[in-house]
PyMOL commands that place a pseudoatom at each C-alpha (Angstrom):
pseudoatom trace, name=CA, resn=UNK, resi=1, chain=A, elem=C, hetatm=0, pos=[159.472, -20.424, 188.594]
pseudoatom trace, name=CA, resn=UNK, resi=2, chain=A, elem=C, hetatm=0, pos=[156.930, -18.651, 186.267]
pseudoatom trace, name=CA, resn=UNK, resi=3, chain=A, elem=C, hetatm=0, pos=[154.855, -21.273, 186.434]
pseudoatom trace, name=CA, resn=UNK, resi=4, chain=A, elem=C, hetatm=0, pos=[154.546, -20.857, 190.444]
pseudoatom trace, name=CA, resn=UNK, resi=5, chain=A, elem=C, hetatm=0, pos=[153.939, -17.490, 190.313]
pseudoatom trace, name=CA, resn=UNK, resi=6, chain=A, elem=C, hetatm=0, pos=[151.209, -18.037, 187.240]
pseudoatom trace, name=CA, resn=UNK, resi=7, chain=A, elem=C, hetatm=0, pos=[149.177, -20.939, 189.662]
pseudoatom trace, name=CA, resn=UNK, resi=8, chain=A, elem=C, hetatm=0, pos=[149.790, -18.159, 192.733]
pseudoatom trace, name=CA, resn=UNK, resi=9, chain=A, elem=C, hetatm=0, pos=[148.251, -15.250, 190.242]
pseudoatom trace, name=CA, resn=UNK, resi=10, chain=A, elem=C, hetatm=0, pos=[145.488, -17.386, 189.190]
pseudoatom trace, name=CA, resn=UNK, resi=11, chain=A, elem=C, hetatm=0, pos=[144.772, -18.819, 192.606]
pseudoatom trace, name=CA, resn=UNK, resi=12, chain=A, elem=C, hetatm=0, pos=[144.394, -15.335, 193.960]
pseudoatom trace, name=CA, resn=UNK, resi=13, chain=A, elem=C, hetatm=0, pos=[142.365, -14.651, 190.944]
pseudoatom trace, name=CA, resn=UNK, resi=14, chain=A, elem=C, hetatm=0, pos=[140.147, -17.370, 191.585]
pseudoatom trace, name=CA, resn=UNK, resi=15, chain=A, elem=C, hetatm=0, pos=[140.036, -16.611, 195.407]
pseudoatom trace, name=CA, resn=UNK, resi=16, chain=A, elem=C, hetatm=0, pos=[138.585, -13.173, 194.681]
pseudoatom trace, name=CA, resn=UNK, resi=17, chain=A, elem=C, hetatm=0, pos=[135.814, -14.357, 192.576]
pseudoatom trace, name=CA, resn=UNK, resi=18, chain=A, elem=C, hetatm=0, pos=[134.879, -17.171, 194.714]
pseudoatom trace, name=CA, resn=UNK, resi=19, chain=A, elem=C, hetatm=0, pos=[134.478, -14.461, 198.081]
pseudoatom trace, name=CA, resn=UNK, resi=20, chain=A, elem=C, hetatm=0, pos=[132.281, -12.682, 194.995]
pseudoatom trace, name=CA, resn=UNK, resi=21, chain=A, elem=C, hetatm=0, pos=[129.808, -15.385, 193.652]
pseudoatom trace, name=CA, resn=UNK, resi=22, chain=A, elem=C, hetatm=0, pos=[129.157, -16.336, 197.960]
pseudoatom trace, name=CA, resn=UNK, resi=23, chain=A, elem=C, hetatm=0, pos=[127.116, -13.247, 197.395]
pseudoatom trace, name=CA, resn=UNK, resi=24, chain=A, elem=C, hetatm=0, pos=[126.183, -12.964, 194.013]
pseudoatom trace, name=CA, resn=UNK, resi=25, chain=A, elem=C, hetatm=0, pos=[124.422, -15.325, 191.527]
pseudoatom trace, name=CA, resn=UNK, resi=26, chain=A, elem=C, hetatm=0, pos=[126.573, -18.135, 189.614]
pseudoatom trace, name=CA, resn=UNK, resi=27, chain=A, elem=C, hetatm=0, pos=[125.851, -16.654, 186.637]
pseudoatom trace, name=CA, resn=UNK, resi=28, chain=A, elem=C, hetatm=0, pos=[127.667, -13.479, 187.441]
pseudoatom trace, name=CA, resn=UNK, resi=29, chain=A, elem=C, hetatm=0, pos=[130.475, -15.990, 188.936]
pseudoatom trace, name=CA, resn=UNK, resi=30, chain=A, elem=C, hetatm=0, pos=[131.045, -17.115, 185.919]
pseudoatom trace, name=CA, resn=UNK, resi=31, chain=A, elem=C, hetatm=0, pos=[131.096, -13.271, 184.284]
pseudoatom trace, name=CA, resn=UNK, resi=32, chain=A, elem=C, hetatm=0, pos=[134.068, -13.062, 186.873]
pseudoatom trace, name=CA, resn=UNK, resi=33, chain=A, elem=C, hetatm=0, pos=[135.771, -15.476, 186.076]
pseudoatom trace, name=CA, resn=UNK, resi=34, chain=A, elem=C, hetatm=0, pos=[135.902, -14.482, 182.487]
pseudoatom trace, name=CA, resn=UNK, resi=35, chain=A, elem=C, hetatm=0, pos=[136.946, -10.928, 183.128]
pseudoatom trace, name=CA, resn=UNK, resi=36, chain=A, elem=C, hetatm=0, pos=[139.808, -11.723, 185.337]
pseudoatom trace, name=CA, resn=UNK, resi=37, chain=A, elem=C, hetatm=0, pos=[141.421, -14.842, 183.434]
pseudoatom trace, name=CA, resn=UNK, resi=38, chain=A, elem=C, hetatm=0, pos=[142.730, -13.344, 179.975]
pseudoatom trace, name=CA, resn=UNK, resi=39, chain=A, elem=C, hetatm=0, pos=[143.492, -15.371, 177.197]
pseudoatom trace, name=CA, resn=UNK, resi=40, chain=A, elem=C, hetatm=0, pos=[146.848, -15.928, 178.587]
pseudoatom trace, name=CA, resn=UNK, resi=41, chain=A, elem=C, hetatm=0, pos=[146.041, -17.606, 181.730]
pseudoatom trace, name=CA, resn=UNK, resi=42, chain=A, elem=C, hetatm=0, pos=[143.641, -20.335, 179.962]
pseudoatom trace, name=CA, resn=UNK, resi=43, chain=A, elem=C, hetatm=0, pos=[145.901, -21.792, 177.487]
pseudoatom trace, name=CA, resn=UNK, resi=44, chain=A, elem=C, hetatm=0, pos=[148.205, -21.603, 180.763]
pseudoatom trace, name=CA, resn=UNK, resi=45, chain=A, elem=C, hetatm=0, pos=[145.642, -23.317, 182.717]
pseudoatom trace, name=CA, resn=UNK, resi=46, chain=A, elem=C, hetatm=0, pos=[144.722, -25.695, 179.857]
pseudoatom trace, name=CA, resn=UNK, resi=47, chain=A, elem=C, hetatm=0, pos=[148.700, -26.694, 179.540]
pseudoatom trace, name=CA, resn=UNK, resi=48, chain=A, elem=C, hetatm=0, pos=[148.481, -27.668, 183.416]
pseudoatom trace, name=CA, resn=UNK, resi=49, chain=A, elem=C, hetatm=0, pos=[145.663, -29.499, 182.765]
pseudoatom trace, name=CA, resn=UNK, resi=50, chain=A, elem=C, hetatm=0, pos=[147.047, -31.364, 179.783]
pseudoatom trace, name=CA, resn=UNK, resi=51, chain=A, elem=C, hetatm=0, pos=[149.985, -31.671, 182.062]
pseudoatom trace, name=CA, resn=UNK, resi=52, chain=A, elem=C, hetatm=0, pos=[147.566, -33.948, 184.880]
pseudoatom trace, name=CA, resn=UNK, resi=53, chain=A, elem=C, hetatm=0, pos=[146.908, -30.842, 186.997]
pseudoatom trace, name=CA, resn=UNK, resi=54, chain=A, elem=C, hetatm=0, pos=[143.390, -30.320, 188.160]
pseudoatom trace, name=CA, resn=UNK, resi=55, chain=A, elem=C, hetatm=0, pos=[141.911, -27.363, 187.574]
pseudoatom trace, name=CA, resn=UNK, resi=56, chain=A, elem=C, hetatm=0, pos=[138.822, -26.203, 189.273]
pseudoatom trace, name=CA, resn=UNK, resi=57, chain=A, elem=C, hetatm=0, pos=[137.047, -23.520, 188.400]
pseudoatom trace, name=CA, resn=UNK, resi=58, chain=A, elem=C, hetatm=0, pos=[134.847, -21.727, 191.411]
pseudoatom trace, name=CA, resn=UNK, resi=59, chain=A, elem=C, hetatm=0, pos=[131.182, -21.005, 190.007]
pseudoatom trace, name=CA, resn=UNK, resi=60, chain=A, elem=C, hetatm=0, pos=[131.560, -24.766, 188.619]
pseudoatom trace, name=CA, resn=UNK, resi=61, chain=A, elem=C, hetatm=0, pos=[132.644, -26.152, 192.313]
pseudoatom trace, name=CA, resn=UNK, resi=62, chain=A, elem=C, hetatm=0, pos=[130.247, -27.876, 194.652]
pseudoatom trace, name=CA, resn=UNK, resi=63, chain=A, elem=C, hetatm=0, pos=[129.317, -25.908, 198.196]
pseudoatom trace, name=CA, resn=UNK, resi=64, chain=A, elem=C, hetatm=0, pos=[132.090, -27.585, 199.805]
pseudoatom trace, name=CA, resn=UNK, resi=65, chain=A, elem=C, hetatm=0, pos=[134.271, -24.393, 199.158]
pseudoatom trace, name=CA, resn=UNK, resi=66, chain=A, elem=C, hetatm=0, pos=[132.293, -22.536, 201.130]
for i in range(1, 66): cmd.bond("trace and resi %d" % i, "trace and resi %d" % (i + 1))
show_as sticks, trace
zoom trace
């Protein structure tokens, strides 16, 4: 169940700064991204990814998110 909520959390996370970097530059994307994911959430994130999930980050995705 933690788990669930963490991906929720960091999808709504990553939700926010994608609406953001639509009007901003991907440099300041990338600034945040690093703001809102704490050192917490990567090794998080990296587990899932060791794990076989994918994770995509949004100032590295192509324009088909928007």
């Amino acid at each position: 169940m933690r788990i669930v909520r963490y991906i929720l959390s960091i999808n709504l996370c990553m939700m926010n700064v994608l609406a953001n970097t639509r009007s901003k530059s991907l440099l300041e994307g990338e600034r945040l991204e690093k703001k809102l994911l704490n050192e917490e959430d990567i090794l998080m994130m990296e587990h899932l990814k060791d794990q076989g999930f994918i994770i995509i980050y949004p100032s590295k995705a192509n324009n088909s998110f928007q």
